[in-house]
PDB file of N, CA, C, O and CB in Angstrom:
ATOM      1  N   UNK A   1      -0.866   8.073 -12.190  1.00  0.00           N
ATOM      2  CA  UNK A   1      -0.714   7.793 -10.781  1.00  0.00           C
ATOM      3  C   UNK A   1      -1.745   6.738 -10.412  1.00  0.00           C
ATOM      4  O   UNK A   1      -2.937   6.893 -10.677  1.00  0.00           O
ATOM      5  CB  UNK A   1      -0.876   9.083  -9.918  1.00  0.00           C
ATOM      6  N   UNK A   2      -1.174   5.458  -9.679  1.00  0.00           N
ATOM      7  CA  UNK A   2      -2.120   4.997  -9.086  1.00  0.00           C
ATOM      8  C   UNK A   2      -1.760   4.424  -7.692  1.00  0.00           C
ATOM      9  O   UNK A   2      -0.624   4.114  -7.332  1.00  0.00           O
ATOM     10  CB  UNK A   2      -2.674   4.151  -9.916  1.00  0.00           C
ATOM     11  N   UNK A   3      -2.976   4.324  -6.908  1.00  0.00           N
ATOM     12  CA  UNK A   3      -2.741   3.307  -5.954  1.00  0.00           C
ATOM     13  C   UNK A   3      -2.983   2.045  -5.271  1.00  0.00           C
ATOM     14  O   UNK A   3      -4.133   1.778  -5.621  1.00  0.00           O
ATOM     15  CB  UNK A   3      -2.774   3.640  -5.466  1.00  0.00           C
ATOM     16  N   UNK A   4      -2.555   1.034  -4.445  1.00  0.00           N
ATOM     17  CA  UNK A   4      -2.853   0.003  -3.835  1.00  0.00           C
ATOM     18  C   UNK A   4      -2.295  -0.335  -2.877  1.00  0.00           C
ATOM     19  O   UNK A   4      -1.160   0.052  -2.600  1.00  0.00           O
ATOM     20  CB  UNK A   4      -2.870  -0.764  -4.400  1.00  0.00           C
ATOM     21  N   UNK A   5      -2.918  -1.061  -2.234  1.00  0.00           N
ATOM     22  CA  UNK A   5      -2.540  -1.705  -0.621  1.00  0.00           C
ATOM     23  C   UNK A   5      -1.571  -2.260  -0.994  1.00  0.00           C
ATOM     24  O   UNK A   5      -1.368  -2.797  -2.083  1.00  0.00           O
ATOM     25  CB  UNK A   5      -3.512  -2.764   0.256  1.00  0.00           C
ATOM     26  N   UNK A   6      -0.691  -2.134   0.182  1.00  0.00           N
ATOM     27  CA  UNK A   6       0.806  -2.340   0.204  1.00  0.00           C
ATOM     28  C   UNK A   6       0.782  -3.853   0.863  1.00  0.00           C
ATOM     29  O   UNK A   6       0.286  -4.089   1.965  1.00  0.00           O
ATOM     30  CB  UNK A   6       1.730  -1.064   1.183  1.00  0.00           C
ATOM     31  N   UNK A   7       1.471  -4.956  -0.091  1.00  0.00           N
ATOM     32  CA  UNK A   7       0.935  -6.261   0.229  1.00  0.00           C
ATOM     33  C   UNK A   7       2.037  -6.548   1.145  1.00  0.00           C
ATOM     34  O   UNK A   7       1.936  -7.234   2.162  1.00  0.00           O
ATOM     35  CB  UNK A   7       0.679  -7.339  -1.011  1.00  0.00           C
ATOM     36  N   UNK A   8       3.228  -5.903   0.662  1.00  0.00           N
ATOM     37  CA  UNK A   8       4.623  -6.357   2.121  1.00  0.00           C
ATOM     38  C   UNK A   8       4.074  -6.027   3.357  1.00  0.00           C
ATOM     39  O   UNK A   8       4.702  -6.344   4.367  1.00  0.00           O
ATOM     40  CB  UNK A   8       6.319  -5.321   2.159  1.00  0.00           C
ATOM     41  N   UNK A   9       2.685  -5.269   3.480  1.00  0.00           N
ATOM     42  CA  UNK A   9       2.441  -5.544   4.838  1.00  0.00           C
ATOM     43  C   UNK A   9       2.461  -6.563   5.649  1.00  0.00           C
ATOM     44  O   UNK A   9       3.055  -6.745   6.711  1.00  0.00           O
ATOM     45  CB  UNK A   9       1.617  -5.280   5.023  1.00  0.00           C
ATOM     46  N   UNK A  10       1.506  -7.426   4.830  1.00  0.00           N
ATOM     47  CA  UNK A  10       1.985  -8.858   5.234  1.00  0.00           C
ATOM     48  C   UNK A  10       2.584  -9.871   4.938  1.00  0.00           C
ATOM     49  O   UNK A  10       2.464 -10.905   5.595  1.00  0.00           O
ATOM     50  CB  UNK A  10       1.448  -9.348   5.407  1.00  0.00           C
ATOM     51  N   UNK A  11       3.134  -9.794   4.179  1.00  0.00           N
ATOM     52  CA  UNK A  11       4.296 -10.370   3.413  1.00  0.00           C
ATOM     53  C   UNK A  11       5.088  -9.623   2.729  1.00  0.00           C
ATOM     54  O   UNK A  11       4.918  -9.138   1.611  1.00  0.00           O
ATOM     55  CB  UNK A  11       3.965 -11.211   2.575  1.00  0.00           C
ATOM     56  N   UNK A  12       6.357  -9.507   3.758  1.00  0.00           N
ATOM     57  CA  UNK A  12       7.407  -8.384   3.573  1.00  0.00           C
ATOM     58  C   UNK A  12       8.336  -9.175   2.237  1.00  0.00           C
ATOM     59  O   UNK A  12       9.263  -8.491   1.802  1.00  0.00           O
ATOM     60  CB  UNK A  12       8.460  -8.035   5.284  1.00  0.00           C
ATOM     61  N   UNK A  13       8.154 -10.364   1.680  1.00  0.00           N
ATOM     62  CA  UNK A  13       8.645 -10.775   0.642  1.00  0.00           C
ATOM     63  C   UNK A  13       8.174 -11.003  -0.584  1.00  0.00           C
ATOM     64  O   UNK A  13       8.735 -11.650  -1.469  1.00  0.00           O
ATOM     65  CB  UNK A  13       9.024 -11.521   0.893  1.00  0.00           C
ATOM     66  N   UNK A  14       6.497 -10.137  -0.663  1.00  0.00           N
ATOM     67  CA  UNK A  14       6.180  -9.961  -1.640  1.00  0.00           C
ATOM     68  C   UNK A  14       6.235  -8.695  -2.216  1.00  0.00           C
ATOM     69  O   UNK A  14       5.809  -7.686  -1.654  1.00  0.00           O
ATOM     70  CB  UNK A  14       5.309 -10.408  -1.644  1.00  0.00           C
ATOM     71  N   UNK A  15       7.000  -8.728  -3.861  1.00  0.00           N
ATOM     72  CA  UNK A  15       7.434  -7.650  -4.005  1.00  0.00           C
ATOM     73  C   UNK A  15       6.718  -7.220  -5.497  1.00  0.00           C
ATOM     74  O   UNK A  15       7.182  -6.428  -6.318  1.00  0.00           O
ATOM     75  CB  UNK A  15       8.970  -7.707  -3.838  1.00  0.00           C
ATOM     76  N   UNK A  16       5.623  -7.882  -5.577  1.00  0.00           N
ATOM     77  CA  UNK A  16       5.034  -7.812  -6.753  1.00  0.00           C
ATOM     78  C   UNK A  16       5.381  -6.629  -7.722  1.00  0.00           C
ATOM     79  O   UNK A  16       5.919  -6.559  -8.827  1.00  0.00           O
ATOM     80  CB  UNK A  16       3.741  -7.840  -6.477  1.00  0.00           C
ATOM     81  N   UNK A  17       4.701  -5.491  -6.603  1.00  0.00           N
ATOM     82  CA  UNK A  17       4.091  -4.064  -7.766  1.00  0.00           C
ATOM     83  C   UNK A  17       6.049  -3.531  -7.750  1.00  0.00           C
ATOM     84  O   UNK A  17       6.701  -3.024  -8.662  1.00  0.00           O
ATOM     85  CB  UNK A  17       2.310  -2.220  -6.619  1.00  0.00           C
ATOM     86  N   UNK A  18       6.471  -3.903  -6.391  1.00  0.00           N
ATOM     87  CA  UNK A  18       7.743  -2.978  -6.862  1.00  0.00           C
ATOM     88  C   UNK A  18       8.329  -3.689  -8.015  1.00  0.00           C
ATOM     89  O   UNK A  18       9.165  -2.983  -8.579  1.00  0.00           O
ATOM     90  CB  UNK A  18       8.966  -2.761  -5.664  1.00  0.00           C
ATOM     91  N   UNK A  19       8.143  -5.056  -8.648  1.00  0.00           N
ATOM     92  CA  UNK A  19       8.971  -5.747  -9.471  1.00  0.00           C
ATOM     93  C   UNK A  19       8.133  -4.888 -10.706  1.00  0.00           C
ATOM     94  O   UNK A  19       8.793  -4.237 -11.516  1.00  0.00           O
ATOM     95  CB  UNK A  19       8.986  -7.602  -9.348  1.00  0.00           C
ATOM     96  N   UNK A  20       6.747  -4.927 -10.787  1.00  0.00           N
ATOM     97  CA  UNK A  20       5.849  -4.445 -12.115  1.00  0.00           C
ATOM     98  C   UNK A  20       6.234  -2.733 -11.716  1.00  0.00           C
ATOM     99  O   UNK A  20       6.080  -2.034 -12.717  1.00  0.00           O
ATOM    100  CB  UNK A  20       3.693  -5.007 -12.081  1.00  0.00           C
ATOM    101  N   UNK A  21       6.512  -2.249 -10.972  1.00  0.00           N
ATOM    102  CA  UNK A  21       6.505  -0.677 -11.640  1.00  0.00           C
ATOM    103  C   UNK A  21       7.694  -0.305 -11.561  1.00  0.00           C
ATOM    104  O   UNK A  21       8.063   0.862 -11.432  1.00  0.00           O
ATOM    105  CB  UNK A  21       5.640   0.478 -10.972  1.00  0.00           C
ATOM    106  N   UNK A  22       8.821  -1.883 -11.677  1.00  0.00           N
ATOM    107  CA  UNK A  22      10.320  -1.221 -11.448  1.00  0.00           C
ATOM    108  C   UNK A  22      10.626   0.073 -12.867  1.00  0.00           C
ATOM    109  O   UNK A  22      10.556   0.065 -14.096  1.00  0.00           O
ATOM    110  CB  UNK A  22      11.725  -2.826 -11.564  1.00  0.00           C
ATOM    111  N   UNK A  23      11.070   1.315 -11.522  1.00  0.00           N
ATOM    112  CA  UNK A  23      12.142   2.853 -12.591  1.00  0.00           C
ATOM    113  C   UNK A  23      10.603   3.232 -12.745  1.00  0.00           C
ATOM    114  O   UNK A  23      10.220   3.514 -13.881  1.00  0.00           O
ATOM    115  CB  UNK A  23      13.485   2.468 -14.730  1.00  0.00           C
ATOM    116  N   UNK A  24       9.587   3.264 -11.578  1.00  0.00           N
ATOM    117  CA  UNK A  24       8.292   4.150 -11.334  1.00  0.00           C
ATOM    118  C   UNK A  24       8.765   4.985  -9.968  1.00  0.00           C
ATOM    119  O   UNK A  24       9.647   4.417  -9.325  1.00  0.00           O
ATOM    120  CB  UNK A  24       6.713   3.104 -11.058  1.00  0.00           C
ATOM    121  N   UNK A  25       8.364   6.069  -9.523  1.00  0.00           N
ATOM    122  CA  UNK A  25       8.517   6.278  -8.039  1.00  0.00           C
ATOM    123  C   UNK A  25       7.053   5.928  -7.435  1.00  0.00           C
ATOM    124  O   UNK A  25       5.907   6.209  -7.786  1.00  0.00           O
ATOM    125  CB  UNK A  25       9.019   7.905  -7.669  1.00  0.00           C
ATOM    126  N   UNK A  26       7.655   5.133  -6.289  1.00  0.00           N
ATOM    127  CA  UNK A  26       6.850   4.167  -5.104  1.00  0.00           C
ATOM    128  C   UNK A  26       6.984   4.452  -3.863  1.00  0.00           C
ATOM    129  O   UNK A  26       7.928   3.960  -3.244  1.00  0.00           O
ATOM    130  CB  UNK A  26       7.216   2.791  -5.044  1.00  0.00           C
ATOM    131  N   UNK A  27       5.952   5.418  -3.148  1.00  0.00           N
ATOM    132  CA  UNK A  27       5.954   6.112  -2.060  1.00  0.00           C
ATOM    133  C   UNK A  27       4.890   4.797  -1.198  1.00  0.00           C
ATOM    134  O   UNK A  27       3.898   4.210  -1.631  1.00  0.00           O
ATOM    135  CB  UNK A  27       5.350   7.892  -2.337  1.00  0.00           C
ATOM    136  N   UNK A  28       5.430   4.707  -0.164  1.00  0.00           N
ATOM    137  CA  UNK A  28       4.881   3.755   0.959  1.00  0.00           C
ATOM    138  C   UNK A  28       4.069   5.126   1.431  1.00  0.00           C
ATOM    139  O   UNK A  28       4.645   6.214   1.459  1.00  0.00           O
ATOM    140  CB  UNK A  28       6.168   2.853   2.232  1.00  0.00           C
ATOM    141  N   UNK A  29       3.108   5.016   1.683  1.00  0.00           N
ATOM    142  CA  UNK A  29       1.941   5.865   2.967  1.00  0.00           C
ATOM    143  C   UNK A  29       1.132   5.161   3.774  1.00  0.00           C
ATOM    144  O   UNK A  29       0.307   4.347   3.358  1.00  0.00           O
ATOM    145  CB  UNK A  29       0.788   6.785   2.379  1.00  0.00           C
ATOM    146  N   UNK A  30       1.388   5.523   5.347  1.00  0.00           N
ATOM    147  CA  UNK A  30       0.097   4.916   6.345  1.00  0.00           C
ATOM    148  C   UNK A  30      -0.780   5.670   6.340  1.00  0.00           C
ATOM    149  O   UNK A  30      -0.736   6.815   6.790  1.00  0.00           O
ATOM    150  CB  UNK A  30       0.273   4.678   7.791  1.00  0.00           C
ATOM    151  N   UNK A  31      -1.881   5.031   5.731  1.00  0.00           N
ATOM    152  CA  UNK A  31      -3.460   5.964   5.331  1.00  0.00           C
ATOM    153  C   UNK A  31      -4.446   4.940   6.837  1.00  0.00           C
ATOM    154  O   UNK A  31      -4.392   3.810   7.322  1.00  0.00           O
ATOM    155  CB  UNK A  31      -4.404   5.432   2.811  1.00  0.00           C
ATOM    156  N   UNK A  32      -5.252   6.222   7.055  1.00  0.00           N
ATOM    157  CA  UNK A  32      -6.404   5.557   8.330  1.00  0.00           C
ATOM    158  C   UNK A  32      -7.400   4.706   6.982  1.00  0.00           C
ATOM    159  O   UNK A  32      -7.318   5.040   5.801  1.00  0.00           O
ATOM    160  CB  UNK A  32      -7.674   7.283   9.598  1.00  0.00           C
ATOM    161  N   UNK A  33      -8.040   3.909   7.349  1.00  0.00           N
ATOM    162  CA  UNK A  33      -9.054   3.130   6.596  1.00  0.00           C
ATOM    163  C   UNK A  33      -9.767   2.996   7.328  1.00  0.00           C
ATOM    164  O   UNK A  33      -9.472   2.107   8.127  1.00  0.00           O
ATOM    165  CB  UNK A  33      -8.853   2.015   6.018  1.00  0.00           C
ATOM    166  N   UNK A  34     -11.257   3.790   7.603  1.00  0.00           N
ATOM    167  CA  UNK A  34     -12.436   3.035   8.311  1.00  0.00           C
ATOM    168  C   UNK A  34     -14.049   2.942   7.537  1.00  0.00           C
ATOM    169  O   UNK A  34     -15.036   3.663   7.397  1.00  0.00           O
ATOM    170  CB  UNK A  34     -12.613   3.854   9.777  1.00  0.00           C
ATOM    171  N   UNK A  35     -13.448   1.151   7.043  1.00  0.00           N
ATOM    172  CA  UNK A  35     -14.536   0.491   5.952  1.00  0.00           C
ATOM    173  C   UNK A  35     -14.479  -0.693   7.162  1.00  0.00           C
ATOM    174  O   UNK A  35     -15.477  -1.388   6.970  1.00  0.00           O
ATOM    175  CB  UNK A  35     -13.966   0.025   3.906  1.00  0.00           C
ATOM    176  N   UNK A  36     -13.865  -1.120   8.118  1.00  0.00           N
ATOM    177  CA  UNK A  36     -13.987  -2.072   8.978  1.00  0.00           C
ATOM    178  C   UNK A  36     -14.841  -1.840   9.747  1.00  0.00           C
ATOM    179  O   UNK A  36     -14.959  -0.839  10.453  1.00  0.00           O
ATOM    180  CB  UNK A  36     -13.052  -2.364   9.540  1.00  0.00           C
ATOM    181  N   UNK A  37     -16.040  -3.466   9.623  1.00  0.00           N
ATOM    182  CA  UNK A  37     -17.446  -2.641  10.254  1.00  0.00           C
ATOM    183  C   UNK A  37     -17.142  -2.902  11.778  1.00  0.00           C
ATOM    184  O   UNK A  37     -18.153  -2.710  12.454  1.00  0.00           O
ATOM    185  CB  UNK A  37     -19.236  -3.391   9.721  1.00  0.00           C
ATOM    186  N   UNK A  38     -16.209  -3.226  12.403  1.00  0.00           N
ATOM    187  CA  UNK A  38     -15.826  -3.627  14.119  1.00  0.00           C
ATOM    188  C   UNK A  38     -14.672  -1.981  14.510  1.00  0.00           C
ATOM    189  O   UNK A  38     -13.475  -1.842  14.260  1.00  0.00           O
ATOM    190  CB  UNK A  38     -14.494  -5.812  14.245  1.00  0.00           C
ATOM    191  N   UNK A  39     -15.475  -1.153  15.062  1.00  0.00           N
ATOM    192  CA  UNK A  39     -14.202  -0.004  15.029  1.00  0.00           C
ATOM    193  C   UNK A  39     -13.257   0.013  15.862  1.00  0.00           C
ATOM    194  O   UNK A  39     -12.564   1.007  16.075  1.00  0.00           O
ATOM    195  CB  UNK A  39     -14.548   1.275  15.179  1.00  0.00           C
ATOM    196  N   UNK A  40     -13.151  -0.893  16.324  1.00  0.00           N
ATOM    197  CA  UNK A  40     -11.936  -1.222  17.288  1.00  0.00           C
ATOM    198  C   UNK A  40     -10.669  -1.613  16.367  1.00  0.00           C
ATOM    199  O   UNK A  40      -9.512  -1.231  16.543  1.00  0.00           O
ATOM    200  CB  UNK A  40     -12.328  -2.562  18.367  1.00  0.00           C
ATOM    201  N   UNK A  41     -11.116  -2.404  15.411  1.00  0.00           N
ATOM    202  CA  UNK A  41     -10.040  -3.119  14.214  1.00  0.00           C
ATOM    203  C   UNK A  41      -9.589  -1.875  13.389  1.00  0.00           C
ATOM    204  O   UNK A  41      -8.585  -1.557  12.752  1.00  0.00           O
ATOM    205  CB  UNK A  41     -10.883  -4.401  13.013  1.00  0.00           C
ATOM    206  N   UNK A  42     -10.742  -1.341  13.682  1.00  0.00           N
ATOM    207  CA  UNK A  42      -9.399   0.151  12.429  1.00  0.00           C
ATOM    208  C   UNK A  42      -8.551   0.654  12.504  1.00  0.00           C
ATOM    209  O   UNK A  42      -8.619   1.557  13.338  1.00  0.00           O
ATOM    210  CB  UNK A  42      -9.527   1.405  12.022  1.00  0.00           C
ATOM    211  N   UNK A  43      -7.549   0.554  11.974  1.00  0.00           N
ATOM    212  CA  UNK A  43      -6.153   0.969  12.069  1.00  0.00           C
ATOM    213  C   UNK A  43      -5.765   1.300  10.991  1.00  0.00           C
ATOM    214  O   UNK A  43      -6.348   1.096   9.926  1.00  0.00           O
ATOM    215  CB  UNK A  43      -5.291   0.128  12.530  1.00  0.00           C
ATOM    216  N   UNK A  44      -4.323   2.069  11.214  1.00  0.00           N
ATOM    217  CA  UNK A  44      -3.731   2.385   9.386  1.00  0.00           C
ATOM    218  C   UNK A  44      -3.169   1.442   9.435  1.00  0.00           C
ATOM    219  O   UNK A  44      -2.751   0.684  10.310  1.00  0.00           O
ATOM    220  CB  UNK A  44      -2.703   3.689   8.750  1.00  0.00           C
ATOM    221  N   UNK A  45      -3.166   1.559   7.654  1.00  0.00           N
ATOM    222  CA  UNK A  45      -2.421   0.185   7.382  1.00  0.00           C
ATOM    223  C   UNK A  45      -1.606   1.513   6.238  1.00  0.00           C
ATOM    224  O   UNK A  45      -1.642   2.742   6.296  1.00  0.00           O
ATOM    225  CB  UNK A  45      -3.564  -1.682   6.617  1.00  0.00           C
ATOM    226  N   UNK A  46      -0.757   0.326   5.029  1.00  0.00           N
ATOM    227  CA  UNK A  46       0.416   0.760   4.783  1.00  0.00           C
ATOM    228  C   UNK A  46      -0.450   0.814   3.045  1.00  0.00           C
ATOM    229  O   UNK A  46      -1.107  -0.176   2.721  1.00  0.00           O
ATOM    230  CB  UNK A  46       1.980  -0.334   5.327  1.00  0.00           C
ATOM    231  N   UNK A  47      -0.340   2.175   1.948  1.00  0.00           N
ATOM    232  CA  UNK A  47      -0.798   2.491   1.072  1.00  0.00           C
ATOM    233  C   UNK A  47       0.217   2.526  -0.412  1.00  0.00           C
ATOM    234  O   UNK A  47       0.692   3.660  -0.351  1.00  0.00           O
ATOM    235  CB  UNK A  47      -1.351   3.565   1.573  1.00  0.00           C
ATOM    236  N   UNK A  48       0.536   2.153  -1.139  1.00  0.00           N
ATOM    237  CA  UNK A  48       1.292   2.074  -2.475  1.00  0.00           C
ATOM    238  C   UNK A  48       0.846   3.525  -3.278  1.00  0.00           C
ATOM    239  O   UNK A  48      -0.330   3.620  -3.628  1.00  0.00           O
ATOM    240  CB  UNK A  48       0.796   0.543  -3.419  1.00  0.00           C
ATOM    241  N   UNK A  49       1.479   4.281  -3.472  1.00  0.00           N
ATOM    242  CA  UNK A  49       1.567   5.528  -4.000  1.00  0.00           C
ATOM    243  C   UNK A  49       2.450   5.234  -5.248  1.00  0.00           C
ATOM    244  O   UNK A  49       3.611   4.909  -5.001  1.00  0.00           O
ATOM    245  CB  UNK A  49       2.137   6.603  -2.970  1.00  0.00           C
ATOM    246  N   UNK A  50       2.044   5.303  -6.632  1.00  0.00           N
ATOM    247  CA  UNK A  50       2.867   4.295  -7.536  1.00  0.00           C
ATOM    248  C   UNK A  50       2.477   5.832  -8.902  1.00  0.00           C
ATOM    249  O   UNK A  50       1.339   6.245  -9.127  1.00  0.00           O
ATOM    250  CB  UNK A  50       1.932   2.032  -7.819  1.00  0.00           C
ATOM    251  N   UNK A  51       4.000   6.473  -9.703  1.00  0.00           N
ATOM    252  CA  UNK A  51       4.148   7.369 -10.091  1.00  0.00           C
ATOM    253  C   UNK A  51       4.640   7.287 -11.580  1.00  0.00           C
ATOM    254  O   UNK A  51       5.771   6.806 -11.521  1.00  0.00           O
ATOM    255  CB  UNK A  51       4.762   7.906  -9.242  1.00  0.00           C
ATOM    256  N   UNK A  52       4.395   7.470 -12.545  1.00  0.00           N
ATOM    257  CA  UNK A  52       4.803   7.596 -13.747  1.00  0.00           C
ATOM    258  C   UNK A  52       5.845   9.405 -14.049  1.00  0.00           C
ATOM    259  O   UNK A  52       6.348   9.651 -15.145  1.00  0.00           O
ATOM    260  CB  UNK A  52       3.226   7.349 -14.621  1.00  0.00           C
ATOM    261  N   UNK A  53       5.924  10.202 -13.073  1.00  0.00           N
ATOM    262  CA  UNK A  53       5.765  11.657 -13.093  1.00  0.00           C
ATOM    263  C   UNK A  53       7.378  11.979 -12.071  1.00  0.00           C
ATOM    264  O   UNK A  53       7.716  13.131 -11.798  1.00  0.00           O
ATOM    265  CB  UNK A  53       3.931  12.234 -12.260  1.00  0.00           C
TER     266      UNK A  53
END
């Protein structure tokens, strides 16, 4: 199992990891993240849940 930031966040036409873990299961999750040192900017963003299982 691993994970990474979900890059179609901002570029809904990049499809990198789904092309590299194509016939993996790939769960999208909005995870809170607060590493942003302005706490107004923290927001969820969108998480790659990427499955061999």
């Amino acid at each position: 199992m691993l994970s990474n930031s979900d890059p179609c966040e901002k570029d809904p036409t990049n499809t990198f990891f789904d092309d590299l873990y194509d016939g993996f299961h790939i769960q999208r999750l909005s995870i809170f993240r607060s590493v942003c040192s302005i706490a107004e900017k923290r927001k969820p963003v969108n998480e790659l849940l990427i499955r061999n299982y």
